[in-house]
C-alpha positions in Angstrom: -3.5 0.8 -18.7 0.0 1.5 -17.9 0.9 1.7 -14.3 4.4 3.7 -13.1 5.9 2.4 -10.2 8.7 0.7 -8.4 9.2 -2.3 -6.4 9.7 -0.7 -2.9 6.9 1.7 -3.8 4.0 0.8 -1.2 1.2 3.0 -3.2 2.2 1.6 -5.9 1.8 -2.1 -4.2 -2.1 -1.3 -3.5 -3.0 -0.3 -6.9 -1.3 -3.7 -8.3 -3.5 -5.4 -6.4 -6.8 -3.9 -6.7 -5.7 -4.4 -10.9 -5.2 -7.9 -10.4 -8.2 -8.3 -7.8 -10.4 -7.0 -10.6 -8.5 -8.6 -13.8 -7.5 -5.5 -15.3 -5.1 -5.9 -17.9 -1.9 -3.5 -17.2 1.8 -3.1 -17.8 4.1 -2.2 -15.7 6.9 0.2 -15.9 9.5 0.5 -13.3 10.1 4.4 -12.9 14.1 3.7 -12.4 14.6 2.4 -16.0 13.5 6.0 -17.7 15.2 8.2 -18.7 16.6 11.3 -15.9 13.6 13.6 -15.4 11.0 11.5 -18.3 8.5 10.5 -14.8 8.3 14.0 -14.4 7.2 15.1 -17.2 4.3 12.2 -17.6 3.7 13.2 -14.2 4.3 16.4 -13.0 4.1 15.3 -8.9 6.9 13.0 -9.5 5.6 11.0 -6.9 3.9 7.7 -7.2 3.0 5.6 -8.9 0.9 7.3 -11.6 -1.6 5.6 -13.9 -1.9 6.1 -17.8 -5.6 5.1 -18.6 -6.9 6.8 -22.6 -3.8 8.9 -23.2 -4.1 10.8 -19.7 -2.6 10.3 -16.6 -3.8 9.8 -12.8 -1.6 10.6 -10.3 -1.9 9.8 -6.3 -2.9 5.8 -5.4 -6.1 6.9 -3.7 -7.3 8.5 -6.6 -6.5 5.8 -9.1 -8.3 3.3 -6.6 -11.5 4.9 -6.6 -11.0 5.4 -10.5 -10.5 1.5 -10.7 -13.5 0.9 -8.4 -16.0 3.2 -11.0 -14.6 1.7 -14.0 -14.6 -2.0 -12.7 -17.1 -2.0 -10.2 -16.9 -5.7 -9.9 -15.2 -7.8 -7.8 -15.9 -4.6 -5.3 -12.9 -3.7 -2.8 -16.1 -1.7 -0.6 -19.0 -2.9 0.8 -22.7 -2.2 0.0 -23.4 -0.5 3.0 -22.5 3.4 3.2 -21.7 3.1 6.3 -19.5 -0.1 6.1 -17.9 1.7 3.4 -16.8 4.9 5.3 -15.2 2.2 7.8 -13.0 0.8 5.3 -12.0 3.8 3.7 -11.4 5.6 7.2 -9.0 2.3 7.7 -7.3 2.8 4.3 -7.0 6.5 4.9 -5.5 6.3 7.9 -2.5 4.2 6.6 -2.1 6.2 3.1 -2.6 10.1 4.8 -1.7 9.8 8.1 0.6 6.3 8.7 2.9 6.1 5.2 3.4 9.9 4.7 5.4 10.4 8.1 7.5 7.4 7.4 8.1 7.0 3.6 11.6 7.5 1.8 11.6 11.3 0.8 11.1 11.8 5.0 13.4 9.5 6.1 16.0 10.6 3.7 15.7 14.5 5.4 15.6 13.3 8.5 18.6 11.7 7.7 20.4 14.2 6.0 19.5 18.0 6.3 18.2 17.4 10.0 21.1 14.8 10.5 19.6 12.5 12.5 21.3 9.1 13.4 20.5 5.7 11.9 19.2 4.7 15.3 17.1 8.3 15.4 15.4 7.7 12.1 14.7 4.0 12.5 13.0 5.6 16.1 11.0 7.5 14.3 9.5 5.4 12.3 9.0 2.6 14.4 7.1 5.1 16.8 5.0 6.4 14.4 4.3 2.8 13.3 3.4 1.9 16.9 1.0 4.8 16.9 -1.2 3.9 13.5 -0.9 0.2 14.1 -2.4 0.7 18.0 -5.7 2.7 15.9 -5.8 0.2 13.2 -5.9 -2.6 15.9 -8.3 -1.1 18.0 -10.3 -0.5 15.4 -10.6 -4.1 14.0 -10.9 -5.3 17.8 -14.3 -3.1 18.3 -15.8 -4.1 14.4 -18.8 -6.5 14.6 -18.1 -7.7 10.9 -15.1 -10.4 11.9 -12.9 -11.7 10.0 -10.6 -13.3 8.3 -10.0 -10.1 6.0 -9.8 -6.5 8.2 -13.3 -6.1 7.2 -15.3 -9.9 6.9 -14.9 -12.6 4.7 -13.4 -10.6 1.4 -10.5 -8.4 0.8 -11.5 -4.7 1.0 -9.9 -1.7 0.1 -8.8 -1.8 4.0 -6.6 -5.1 3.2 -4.8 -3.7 0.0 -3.5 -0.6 2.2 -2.7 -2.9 5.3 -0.4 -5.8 3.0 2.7 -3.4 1.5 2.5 -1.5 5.3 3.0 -5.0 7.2 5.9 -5.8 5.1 7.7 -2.5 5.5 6.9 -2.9 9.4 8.9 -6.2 8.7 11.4 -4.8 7.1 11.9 -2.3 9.7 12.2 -4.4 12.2 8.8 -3.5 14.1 7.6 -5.7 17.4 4.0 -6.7 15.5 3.0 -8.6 18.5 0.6 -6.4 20.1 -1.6 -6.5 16.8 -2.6 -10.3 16.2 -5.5 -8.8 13.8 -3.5 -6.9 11.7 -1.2 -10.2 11.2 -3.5 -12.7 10.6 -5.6 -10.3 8.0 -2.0 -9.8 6.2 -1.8 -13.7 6.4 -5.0 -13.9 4.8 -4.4 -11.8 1.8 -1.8 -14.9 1.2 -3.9 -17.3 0.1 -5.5 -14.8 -2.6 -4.5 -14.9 -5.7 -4.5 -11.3 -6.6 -2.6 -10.9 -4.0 0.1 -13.2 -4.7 0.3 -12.0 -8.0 0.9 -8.6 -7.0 4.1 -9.5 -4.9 7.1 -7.2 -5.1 9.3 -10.0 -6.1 7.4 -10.4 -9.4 8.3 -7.2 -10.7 11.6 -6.9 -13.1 13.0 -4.4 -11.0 12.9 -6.5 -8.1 16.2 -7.1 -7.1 16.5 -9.8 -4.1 17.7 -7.6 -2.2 15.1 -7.4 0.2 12.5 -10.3 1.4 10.0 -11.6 -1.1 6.8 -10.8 0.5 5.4 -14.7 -0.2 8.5 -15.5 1.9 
């Protein structure tokens, strides 16, 4: 497998760490060392990352996470239960449809520029949009009768690998994370896991130093 991606890229972050959580063998090619317009035409969204698995390509890290889940079903990243598995992926999906989308790079840079908005106005914007998922996401952990010390019991789920790469960019942001002690300590959690660790922006060879190593 050949996964497309780039340091910052926070979609890109999950899928590294459902390949390590499940030992499957992958390079990685950082999107900004191709050539001008190549990443288009292997993927026509130009979004990412995208995944090359038998000469095709998946685009879109939710689909390339439940192709990773059917093809290595074990370790899981759900649970048995049905039920217990719509939870996690209603926790996921909230972070990767409703959470990342308002905030990532592509909106802050129109906000920014066509709509002209101030440093101050588009660091407002995401922070309360941040405040907003984060609240749910809390509140949701708060009522779960599973525990802890992952979002969802005693393993990483699908829940954790979305939660991870949106903590750090809260970080990086600047975000009060105070009001959600669950959130925290399930990020601090997916610290002592190897697959985890592995998948860190600052192992990447585009990672430039420029911004916190996650295992900081």
């Amino acid at each position: 497998m050949r996964l497309y991606s780039q340091t910052r890229n926070s979609a890109g972050w999950r899928v590294r760490i459902a390949l390590h959580w499940k030992a499957v063998p992958f390079d990685y090619v950082a999107v900004s060392g191709l050539a001008p317009g190549e990443y288009r035409r292997i993927n026509p969204q130009g979004l990412l990352p995208a995944l090359a698995v038998g000469g095709r390509i998946v685009a879109q890290s939710a689909a390339i996470l439940e192709l990773l889940e059917e093809l290595h079903p074990a370790p899981p990243l759900l649970p048995g239960d049905p039920v217990a598995r719509a939870e996690v992926r209603a926790f996921a999906g909230l972070i990767a449809a409703d959470l990342h989308p308002l905030n990532n790079n592509r909106v802050r840079k129109y906000l920014a520029g066509p709509l002209g908005r101030s440093p101050a106005e588009v660091d407002g914007w995401y922070r309360h949009w941040v405040a907003v998922g984060l609240a749910s996401l809390e509140e949701t952990l708060a009522g779960s009768p599973v525990g802890g010390p992952f979002c969802f019991g005693p393993a990483p789920t699908l829940a954790d690998l979305h939660l991870v790469p949106q903590i750090y960019n809260c970080r990086r942001f600047g975000c009060d994370l105070a009001p959600y002690p669950r959130l925290v300590a399930a990020d601090a959690a997916c610290r002592d896991v190897a697959a985890f660790r592995a998948a860190a922006p600052e192992h990447l060879p585009d990672y430039s130093g420029a911004e916190p190593p996650w295992m900081a």
